[in-house]
PyMOL Python script that loads the backbone (N, CA, C, O; Angstrom):
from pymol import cmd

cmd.read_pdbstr("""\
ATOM      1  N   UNK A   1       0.846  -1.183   0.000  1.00  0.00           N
ATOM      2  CA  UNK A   1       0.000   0.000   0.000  1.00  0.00           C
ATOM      3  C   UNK A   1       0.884   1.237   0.000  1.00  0.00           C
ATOM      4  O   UNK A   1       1.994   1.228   0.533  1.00  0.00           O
ATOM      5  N   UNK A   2       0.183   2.692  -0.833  1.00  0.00           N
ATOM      6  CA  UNK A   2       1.463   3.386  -1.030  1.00  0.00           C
ATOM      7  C   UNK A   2       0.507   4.387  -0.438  1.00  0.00           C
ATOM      8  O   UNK A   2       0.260   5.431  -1.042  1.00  0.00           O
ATOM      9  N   UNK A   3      -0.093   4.073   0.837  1.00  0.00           N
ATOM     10  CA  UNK A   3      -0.985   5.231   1.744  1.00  0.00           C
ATOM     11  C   UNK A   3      -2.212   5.657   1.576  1.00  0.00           C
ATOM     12  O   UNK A   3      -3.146   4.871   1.733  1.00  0.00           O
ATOM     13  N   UNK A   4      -2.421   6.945   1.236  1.00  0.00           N
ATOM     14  CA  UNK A   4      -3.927   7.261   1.538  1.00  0.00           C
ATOM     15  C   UNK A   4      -3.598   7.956   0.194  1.00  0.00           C
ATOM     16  O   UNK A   4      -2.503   8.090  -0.353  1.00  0.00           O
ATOM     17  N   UNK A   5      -5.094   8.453  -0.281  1.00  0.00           N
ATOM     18  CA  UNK A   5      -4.930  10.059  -1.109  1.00  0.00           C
ATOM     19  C   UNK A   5      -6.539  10.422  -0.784  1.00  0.00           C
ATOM     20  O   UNK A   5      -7.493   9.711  -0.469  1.00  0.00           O
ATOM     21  N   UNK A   6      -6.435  11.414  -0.938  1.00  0.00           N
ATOM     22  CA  UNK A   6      -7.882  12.429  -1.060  1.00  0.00           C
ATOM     23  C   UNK A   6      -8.120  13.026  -2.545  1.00  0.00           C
ATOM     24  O   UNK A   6      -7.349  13.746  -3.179  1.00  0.00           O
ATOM     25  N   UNK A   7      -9.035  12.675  -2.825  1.00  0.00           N
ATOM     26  CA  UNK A   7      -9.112  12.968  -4.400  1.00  0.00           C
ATOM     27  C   UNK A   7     -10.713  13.944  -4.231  1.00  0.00           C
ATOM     28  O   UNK A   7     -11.504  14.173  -3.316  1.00  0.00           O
ATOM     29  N   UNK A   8     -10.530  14.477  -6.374  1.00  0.00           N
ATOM     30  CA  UNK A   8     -11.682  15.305  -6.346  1.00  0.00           C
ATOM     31  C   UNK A   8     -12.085  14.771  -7.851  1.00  0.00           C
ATOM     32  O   UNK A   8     -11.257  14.665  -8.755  1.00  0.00           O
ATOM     33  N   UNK A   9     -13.488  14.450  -7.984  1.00  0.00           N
ATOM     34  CA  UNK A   9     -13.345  14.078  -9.159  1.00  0.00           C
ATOM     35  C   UNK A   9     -14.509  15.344  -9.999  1.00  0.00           C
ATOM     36  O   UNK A   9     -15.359  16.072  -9.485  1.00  0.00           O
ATOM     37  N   UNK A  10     -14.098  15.195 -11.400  1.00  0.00           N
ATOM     38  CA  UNK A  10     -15.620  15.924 -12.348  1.00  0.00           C
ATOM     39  C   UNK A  10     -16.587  15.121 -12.520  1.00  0.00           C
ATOM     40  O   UNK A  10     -16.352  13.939 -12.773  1.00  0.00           O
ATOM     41  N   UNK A  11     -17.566  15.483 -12.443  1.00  0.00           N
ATOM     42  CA  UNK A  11     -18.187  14.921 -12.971  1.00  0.00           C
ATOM     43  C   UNK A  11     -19.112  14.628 -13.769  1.00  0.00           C
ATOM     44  O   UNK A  11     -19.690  15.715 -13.762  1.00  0.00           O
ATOM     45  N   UNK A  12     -19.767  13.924 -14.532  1.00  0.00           N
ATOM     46  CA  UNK A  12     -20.192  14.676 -16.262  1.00  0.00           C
ATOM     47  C   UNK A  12     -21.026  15.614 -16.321  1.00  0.00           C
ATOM     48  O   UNK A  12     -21.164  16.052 -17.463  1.00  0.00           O
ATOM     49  N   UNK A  13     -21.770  16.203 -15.377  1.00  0.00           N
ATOM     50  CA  UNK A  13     -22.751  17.796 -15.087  1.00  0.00           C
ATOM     51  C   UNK A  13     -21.862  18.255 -14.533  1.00  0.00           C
ATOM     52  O   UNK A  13     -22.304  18.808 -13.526  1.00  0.00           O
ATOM     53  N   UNK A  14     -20.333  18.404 -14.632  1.00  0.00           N
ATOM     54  CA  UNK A  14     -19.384  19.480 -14.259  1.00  0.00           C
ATOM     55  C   UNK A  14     -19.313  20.335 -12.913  1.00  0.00           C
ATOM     56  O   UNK A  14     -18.889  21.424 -12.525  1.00  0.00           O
ATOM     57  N   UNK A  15     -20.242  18.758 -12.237  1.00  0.00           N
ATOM     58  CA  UNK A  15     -19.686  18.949 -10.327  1.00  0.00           C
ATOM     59  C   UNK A  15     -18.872  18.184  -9.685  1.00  0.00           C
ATOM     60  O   UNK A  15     -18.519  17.132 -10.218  1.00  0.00           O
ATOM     61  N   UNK A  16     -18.392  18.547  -8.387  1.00  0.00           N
ATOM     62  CA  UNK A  16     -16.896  18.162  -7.999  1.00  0.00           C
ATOM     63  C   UNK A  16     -17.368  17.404  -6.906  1.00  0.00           C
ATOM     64  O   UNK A  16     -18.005  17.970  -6.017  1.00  0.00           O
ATOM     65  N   UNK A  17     -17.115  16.096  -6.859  1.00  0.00           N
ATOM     66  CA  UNK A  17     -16.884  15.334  -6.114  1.00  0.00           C
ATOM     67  C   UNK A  17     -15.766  15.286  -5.238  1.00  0.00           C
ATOM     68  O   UNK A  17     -14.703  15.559  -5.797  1.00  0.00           O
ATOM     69  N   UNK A  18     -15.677  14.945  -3.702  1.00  0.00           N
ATOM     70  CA  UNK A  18     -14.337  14.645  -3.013  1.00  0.00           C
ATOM     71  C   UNK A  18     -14.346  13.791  -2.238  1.00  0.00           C
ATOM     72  O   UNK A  18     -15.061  13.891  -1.241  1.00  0.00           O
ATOM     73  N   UNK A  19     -13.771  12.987  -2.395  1.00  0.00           N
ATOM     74  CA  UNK A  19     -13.601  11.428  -1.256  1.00  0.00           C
ATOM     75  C   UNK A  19     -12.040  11.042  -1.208  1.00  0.00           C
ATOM     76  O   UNK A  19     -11.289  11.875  -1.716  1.00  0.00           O
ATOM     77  N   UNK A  20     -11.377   9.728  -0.588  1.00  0.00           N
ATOM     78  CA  UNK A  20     -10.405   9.181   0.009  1.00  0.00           C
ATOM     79  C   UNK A  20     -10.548   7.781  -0.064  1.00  0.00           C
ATOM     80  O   UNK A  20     -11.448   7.107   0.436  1.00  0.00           O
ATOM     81  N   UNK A  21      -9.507   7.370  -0.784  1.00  0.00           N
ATOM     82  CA  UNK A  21      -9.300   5.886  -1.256  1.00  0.00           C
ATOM     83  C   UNK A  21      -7.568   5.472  -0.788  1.00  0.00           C
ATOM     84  O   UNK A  21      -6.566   6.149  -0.555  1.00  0.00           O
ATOM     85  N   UNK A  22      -7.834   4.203  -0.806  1.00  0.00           N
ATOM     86  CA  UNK A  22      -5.962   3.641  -0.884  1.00  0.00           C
ATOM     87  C   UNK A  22      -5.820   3.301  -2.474  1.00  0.00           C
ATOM     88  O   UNK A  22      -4.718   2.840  -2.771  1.00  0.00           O
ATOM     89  N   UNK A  23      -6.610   3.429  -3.386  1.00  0.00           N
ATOM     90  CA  UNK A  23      -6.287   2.597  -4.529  1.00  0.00           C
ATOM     91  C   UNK A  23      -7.072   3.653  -5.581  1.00  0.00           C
ATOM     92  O   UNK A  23      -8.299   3.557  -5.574  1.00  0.00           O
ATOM     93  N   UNK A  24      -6.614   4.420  -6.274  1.00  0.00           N
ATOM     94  CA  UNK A  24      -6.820   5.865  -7.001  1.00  0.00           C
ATOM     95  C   UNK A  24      -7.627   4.774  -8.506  1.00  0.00           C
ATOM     96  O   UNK A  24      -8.794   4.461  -8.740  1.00  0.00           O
ATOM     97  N   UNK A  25      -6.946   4.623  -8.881  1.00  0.00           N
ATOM     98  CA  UNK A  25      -7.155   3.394  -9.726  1.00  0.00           C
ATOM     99  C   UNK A  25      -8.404   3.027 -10.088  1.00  0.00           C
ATOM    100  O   UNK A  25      -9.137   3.446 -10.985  1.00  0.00           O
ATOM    101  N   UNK A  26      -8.646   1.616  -8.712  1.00  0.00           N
ATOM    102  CA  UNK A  26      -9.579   0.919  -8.364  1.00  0.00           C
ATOM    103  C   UNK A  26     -11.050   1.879  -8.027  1.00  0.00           C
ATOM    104  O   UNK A  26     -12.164   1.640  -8.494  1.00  0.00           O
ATOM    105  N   UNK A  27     -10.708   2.941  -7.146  1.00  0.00           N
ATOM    106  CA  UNK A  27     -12.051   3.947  -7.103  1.00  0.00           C
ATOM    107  C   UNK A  27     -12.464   4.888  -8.087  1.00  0.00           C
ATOM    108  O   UNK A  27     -13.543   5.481  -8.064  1.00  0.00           O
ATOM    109  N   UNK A  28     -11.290   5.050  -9.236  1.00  0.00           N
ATOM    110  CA  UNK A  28     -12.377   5.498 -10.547  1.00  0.00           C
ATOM    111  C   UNK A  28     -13.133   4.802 -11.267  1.00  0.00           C
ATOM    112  O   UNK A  28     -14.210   5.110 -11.778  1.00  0.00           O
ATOM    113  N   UNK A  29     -12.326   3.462 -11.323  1.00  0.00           N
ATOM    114  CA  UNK A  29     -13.202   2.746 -11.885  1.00  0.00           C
ATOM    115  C   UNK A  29     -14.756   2.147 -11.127  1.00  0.00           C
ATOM    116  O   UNK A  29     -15.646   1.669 -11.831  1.00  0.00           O
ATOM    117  N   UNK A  30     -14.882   2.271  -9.610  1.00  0.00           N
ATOM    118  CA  UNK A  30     -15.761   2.252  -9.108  1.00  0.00           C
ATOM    119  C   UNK A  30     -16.847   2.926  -9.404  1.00  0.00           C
ATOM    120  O   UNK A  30     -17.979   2.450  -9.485  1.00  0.00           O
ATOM    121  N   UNK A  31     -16.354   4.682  -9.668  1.00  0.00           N
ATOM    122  CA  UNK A  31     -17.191   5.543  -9.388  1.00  0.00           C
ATOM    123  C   UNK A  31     -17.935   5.186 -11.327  1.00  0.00           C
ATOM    124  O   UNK A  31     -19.028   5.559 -11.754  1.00  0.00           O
ATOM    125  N   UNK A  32     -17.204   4.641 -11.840  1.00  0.00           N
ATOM    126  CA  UNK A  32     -17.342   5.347 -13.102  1.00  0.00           C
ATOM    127  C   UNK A  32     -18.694   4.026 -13.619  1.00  0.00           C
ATOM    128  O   UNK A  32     -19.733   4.158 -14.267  1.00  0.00           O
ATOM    129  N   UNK A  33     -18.066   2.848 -12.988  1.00  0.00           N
ATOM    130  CA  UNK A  33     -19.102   1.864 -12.958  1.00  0.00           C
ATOM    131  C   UNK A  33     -20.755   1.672 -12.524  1.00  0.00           C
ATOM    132  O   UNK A  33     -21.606   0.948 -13.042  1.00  0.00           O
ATOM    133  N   UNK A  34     -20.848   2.508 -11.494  1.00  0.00           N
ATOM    134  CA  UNK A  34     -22.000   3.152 -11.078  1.00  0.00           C
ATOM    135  C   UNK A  34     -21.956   2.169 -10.520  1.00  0.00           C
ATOM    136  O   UNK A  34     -23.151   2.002 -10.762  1.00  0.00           O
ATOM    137  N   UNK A  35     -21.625   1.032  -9.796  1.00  0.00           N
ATOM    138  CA  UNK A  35     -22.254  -0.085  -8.451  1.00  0.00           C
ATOM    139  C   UNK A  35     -21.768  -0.121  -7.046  1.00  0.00           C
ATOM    140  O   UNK A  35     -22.251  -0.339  -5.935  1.00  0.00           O
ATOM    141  N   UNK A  36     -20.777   0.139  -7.483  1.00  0.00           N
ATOM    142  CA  UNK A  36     -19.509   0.555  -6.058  1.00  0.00           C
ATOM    143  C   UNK A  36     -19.163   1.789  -6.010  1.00  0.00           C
ATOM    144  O   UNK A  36     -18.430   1.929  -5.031  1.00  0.00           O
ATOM    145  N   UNK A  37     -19.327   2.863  -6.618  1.00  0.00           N
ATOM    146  CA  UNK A  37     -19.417   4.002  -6.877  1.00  0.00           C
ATOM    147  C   UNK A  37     -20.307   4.819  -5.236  1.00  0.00           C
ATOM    148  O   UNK A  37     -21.040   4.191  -4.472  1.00  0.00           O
ATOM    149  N   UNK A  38     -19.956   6.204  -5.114  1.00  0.00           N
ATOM    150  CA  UNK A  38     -20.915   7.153  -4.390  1.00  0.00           C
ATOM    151  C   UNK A  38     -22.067   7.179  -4.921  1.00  0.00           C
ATOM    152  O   UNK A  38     -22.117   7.453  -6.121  1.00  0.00           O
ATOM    153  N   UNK A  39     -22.999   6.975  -4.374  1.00  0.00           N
ATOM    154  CA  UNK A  39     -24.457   7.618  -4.479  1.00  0.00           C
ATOM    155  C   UNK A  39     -24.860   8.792  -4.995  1.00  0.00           C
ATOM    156  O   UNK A  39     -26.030   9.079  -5.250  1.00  0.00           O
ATOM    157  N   UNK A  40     -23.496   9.788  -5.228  1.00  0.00           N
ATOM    158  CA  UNK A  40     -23.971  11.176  -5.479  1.00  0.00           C
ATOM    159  C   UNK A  40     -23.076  11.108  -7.116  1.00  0.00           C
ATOM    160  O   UNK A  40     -23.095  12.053  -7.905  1.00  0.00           O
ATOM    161  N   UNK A  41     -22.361   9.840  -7.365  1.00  0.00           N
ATOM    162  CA  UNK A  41     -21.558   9.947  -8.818  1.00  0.00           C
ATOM    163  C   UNK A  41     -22.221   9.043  -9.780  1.00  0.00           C
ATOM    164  O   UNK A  41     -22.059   9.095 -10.999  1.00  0.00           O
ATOM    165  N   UNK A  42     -23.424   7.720  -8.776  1.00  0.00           N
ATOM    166  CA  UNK A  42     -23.723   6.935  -9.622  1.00  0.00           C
ATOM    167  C   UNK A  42     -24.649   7.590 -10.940  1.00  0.00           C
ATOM    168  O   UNK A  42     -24.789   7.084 -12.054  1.00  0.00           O
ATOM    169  N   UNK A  43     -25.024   8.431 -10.605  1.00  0.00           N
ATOM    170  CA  UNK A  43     -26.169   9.283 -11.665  1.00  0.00           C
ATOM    171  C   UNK A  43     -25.159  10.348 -12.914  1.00  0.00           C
ATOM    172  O   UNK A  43     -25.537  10.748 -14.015  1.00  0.00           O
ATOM    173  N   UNK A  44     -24.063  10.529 -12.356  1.00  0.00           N
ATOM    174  CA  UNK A  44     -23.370  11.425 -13.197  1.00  0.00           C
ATOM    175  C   UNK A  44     -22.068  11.103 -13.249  1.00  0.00           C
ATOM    176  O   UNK A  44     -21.163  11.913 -13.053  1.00  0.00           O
ATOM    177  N   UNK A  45     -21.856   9.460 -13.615  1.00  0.00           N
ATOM    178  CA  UNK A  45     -20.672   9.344 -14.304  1.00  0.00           C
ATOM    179  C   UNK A  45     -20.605   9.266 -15.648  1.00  0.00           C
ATOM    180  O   UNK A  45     -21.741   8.878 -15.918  1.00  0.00           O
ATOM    181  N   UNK A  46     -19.913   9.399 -16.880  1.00  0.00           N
ATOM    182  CA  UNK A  46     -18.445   9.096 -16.258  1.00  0.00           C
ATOM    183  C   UNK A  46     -17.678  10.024 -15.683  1.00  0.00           C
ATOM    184  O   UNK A  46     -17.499  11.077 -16.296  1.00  0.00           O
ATOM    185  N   UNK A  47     -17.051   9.817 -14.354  1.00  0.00           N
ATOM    186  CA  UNK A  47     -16.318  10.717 -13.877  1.00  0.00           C
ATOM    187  C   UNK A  47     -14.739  11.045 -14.033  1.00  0.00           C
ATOM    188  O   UNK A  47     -14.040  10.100 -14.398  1.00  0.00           O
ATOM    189  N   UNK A  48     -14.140  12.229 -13.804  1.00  0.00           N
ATOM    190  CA  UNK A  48     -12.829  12.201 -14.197  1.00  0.00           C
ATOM    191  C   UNK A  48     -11.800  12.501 -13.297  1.00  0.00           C
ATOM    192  O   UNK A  48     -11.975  13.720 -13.282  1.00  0.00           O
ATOM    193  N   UNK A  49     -10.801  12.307 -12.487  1.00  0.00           N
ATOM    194  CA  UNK A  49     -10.095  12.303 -11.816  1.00  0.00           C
ATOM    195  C   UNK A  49      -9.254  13.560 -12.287  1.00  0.00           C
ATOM    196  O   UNK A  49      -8.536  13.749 -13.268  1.00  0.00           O
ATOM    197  N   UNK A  50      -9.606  14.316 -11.250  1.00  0.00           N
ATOM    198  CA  UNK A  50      -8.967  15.879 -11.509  1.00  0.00           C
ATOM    199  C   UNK A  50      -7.745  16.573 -10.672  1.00  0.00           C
ATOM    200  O   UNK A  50      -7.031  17.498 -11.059  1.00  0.00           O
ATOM    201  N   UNK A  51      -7.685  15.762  -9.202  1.00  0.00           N
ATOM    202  CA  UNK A  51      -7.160  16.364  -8.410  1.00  0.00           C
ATOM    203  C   UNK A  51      -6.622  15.079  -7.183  1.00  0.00           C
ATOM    204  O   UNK A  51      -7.476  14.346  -6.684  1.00  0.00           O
ATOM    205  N   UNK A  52      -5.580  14.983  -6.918  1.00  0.00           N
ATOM    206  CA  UNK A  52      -5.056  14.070  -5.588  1.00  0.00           C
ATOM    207  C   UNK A  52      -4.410  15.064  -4.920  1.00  0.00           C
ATOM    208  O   UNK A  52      -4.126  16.187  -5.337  1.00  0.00           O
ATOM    209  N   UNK A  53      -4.059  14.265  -3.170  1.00  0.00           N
ATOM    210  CA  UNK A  53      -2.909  14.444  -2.878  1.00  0.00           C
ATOM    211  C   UNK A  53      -2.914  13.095  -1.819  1.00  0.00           C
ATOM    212  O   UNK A  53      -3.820  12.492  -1.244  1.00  0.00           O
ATOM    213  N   UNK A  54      -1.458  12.944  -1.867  1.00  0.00           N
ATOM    214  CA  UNK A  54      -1.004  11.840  -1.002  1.00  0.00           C
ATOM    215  C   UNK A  54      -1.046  11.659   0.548  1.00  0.00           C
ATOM    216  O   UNK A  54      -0.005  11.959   1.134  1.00  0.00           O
ATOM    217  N   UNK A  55      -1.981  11.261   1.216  1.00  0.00           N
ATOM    218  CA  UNK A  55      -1.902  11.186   2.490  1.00  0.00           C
ATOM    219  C   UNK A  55      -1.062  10.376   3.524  1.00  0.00           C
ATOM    220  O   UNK A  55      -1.426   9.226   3.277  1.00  0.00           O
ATOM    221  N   UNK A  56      -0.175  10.296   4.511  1.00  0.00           N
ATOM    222  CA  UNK A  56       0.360   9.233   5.490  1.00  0.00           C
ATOM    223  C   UNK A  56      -0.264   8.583   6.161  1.00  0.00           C
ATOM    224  O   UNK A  56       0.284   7.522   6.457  1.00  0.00           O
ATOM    225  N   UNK A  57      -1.630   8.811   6.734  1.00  0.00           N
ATOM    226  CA  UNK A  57      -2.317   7.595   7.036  1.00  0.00           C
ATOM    227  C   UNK A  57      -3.651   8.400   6.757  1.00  0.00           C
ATOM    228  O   UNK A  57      -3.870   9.504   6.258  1.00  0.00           O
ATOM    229  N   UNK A  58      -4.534   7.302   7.333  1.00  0.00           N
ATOM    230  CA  UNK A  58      -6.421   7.426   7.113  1.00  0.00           C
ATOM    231  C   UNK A  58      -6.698   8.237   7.946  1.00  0.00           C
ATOM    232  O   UNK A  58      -7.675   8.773   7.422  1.00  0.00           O
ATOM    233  N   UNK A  59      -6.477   8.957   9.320  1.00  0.00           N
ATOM    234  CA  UNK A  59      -6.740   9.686   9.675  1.00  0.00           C
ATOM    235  C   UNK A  59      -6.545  11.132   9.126  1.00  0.00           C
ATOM    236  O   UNK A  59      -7.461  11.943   8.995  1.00  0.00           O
ATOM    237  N   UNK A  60      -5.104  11.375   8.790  1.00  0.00           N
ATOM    238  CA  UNK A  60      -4.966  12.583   7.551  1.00  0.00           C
ATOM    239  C   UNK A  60      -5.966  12.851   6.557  1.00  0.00           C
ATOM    240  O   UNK A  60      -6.508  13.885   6.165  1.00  0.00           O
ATOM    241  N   UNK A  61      -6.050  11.783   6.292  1.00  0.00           N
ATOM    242  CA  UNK A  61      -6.941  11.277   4.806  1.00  0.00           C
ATOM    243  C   UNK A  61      -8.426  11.816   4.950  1.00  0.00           C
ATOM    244  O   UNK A  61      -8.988  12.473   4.074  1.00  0.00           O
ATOM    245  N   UNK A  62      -8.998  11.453   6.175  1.00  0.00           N
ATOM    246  CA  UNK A  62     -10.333  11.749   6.680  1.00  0.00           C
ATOM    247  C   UNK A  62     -10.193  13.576   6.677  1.00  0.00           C
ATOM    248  O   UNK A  62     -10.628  14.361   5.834  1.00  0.00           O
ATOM    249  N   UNK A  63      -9.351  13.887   8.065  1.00  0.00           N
ATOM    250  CA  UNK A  63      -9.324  15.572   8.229  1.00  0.00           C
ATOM    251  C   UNK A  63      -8.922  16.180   6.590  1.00  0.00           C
ATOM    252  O   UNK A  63      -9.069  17.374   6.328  1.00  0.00           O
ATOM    253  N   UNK A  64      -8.730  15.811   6.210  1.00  0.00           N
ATOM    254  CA  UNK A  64      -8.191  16.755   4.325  1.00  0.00           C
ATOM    255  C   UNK A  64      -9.526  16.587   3.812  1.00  0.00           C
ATOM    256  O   UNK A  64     -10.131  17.481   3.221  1.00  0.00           O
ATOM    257  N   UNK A  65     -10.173  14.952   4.138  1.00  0.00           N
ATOM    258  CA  UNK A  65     -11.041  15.207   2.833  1.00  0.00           C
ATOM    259  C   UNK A  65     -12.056  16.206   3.038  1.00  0.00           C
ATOM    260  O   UNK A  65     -12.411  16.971   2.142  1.00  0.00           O
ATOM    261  N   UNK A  66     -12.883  16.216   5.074  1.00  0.00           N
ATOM    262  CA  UNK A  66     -13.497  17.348   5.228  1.00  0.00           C
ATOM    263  C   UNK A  66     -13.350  18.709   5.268  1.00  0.00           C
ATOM    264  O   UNK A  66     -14.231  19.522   5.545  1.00  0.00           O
ATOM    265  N   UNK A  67     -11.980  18.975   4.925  1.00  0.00           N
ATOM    266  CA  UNK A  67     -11.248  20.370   4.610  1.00  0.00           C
ATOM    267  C   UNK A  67     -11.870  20.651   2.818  1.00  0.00           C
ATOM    268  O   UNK A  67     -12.273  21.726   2.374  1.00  0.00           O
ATOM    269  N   UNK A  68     -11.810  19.817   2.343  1.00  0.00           N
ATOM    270  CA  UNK A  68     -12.111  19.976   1.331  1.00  0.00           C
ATOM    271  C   UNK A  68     -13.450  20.173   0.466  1.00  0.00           C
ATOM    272  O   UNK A  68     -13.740  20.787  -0.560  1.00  0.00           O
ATOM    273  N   UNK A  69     -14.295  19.142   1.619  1.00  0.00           N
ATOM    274  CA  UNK A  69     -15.457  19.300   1.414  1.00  0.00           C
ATOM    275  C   UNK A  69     -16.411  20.427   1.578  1.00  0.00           C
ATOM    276  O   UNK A  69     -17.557  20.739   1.253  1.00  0.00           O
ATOM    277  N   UNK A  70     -15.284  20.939   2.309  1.00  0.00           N
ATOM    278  CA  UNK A  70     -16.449  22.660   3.098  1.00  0.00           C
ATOM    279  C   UNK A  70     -15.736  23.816   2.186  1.00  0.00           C
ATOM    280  O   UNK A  70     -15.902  25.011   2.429  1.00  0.00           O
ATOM    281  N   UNK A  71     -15.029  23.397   1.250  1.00  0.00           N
ATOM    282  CA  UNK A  71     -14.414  24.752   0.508  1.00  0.00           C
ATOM    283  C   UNK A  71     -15.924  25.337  -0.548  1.00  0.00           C
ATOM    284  O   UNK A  71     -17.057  24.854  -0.564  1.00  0.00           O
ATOM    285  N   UNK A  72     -15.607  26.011  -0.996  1.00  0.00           N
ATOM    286  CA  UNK A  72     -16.889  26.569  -1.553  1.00  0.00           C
ATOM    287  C   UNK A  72     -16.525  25.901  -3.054  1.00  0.00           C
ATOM    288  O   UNK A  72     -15.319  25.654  -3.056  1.00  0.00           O
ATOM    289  N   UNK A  73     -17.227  25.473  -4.495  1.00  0.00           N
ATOM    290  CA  UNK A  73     -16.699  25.194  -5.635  1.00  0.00           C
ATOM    291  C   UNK A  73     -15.573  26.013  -6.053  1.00  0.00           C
ATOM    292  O   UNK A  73     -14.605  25.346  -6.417  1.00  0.00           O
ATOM    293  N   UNK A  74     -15.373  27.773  -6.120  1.00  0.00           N
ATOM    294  CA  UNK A  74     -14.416  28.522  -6.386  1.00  0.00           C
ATOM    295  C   UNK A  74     -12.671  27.917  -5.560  1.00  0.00           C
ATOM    296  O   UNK A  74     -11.536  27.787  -6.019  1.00  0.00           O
ATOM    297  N   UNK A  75     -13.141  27.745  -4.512  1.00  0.00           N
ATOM    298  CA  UNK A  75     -12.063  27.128  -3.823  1.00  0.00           C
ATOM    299  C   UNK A  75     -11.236  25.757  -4.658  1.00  0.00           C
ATOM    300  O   UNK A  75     -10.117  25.481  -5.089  1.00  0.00           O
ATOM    301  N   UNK A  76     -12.617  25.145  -4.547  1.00  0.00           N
ATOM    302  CA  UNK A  76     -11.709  23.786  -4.846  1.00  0.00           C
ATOM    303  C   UNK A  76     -11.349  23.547  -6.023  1.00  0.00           C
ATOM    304  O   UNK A  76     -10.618  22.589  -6.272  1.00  0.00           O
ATOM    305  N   UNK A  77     -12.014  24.777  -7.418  1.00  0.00           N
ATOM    306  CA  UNK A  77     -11.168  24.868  -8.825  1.00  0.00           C
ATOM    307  C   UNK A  77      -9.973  25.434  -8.498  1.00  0.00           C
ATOM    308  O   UNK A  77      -9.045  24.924  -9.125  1.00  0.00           O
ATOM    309  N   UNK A  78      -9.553  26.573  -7.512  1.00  0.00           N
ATOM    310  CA  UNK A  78      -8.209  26.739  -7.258  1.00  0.00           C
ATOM    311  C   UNK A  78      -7.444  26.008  -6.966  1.00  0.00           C
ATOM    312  O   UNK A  78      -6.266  26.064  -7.321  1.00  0.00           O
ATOM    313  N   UNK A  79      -8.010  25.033  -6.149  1.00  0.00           N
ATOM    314  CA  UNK A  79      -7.258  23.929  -5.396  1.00  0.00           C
ATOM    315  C   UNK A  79      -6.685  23.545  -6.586  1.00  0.00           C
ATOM    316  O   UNK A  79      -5.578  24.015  -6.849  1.00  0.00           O
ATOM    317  N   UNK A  80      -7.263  22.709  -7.440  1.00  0.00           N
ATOM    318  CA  UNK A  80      -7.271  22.627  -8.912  1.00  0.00           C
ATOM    319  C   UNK A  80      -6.200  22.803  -9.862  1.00  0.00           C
ATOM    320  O   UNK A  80      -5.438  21.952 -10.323  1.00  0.00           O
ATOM    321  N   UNK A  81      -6.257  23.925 -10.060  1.00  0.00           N
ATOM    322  CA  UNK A  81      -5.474  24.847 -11.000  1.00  0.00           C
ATOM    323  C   UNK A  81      -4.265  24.753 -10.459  1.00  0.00           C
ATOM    324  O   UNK A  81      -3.408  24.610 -11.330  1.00  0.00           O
ATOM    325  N   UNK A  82      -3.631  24.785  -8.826  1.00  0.00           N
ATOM    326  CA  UNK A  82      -2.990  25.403  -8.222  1.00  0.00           C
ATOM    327  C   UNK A  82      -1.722  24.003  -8.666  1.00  0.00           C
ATOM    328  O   UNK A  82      -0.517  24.034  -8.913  1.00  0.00           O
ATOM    329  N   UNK A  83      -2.859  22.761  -8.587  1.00  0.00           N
ATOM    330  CA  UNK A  83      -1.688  21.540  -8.854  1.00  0.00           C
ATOM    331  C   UNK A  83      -1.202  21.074 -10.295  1.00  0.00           C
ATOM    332  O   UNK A  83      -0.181  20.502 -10.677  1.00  0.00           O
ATOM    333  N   UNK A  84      -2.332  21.544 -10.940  1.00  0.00           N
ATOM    334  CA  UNK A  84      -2.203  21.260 -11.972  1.00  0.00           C
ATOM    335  C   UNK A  84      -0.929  22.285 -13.170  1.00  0.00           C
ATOM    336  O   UNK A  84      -0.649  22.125 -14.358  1.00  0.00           O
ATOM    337  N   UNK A  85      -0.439  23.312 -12.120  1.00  0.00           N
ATOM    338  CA  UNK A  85       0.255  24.426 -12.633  1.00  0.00           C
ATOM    339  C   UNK A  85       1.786  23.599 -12.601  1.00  0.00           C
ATOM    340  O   UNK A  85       2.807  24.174 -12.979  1.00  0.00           O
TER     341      UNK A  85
END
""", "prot")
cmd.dss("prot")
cmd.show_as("cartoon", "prot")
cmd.util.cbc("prot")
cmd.orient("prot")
């Protein structure tokens, strides 16, 4: 296992999803499958993996992802942009 990450995904009505997986991989293809997927992606995949970062354990993983979750959308396209630069 190579840790945690907190991810953000698009999704095809061009809203932002954010959750925390060990396997970046394995949970797009979840989300994108619609069965193992979130409840809030099964209706609007396919989704696209826009944004990580690497966490040291699941507790990190948890406090980031609700940091993330309370940013406003403007926020978390910066977040965005900021890695993707």
């Amino acid at each position: 296992m190579n840790g945690y990450y907190v991810y953000i995904m698009e999704c095809s009505d061009k809203t932002l999803y954010t959750g925390w997986t060990s396997n970046l991989e394995k949970r797009t293809q979840e989300h994108n499958d619609g069965k193992k997927g979130a409840k809030y992606t099964r209706a609007r995949h396919p989704v696209r993996l826009v944004y990580t970062e690497t966490c040291s354990c699941l507790s990190e993983a948890l406090k980031r992802e609700v940091q993330i979750k309370r940013m406003s959308r403007s926020g978390k396209l910066e977040l965005i942009a900021r890695a993707s630069r």
